[in-house]
C-alpha positions as CSV (number, residue, x, y, z in Angstrom):
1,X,-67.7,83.8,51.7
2,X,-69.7,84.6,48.5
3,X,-69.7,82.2,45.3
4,X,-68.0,84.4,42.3
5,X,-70.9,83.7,40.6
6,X,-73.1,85.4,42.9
7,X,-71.0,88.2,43.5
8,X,-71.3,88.3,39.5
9,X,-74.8,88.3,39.6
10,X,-75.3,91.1,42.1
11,X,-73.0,93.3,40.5
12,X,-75.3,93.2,37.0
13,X,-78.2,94.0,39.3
14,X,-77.1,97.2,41.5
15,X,-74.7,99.0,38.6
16,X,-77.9,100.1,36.7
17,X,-79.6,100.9,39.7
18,X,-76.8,103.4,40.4
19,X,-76.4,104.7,36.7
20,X,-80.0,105.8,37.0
21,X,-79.6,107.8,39.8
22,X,-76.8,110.2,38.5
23,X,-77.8,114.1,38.0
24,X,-77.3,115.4,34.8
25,X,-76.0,118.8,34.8
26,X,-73.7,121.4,32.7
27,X,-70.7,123.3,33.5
28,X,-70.1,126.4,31.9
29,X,-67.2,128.8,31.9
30,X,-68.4,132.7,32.2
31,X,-66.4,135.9,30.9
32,X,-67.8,139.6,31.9
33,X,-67.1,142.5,29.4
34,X,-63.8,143.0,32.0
35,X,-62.3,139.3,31.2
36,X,-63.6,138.4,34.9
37,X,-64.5,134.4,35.0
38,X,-66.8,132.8,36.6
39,X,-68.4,129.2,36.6
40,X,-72.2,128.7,35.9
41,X,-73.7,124.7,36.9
42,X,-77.1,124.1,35.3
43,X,-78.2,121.2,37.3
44,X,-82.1,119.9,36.9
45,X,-84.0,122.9,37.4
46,X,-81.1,124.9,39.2
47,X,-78.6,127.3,38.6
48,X,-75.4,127.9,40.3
49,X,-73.7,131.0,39.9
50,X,-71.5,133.4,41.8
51,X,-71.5,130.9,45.1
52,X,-75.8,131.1,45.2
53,X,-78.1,128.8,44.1
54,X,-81.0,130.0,41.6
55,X,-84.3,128.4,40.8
56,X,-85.5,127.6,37.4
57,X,-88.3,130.2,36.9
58,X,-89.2,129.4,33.2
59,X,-88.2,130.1,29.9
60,X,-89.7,132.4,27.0
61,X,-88.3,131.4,23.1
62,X,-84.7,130.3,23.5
63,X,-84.3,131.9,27.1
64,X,-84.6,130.3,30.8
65,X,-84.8,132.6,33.6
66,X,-83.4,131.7,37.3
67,X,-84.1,134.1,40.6
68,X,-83.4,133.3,44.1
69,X,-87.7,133.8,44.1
70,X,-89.6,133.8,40.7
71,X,-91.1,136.7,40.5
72,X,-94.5,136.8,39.2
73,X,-93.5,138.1,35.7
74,X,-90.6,135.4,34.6
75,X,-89.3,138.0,32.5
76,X,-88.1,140.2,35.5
77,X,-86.2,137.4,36.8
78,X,-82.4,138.2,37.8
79,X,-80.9,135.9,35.3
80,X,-81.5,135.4,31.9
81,X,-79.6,132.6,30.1
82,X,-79.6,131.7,26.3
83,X,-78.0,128.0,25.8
84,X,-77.6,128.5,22.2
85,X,-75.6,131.5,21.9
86,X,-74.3,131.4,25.9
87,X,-75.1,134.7,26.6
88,X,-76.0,135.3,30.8
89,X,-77.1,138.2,31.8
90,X,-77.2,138.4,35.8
91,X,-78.6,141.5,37.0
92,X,-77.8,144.6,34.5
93,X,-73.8,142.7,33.4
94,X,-73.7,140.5,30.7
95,X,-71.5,137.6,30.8
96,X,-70.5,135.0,27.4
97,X,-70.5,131.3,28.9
98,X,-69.1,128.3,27.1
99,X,-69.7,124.9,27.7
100,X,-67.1,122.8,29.4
């Protein structure tokens, strides 16, 4: 049987052990120009969108582009995002996210 005290003392050690290995990441709600919704997660230096997974390819002034393959050129990446305004434009449709 363990001694409360140790139990106590092992607890402090392991919770910020776990704390520090969480993932940060943001969930954003996604309107097209036809009211369609659709749920973004920006995860480390990944996005999910539309059930597919998207690497980080860079980002140019306020904008981060994702592709399933960078291309050479970041700027002809399949997905532009802008976090300060929440605009998302996948492909040639633009979408308005919000943060949840």
């Amino acid at each position: 049987m363990i001694q409360p005290s140790l139990l106590h003392a092992l607890l402090i050690l392991t919770v910020p052990l776990t704390a520090c290995s969480r993932d940060t990441y943001t969930t954003w709600s996604c309107r097209d120009s036809m009211g369609e919704k659709s749920s973004m997660i920006l995860k480390k230096a990944q996005m999910q969108f539309q059930d597919r997974q998207y690497d980080y390819c860079g980002s140019l002034g306020p904008q981060s582009y994702f592709d399933l393959k960078c291309p050479i050129e970041i700027k002809d990446s399949s997905k532009v995002f802008s976090p300060s305004s929440g605009l998302l434009i996948s492909d040639t449709t633009e979408f308005q996210c919000n943060a949840l």
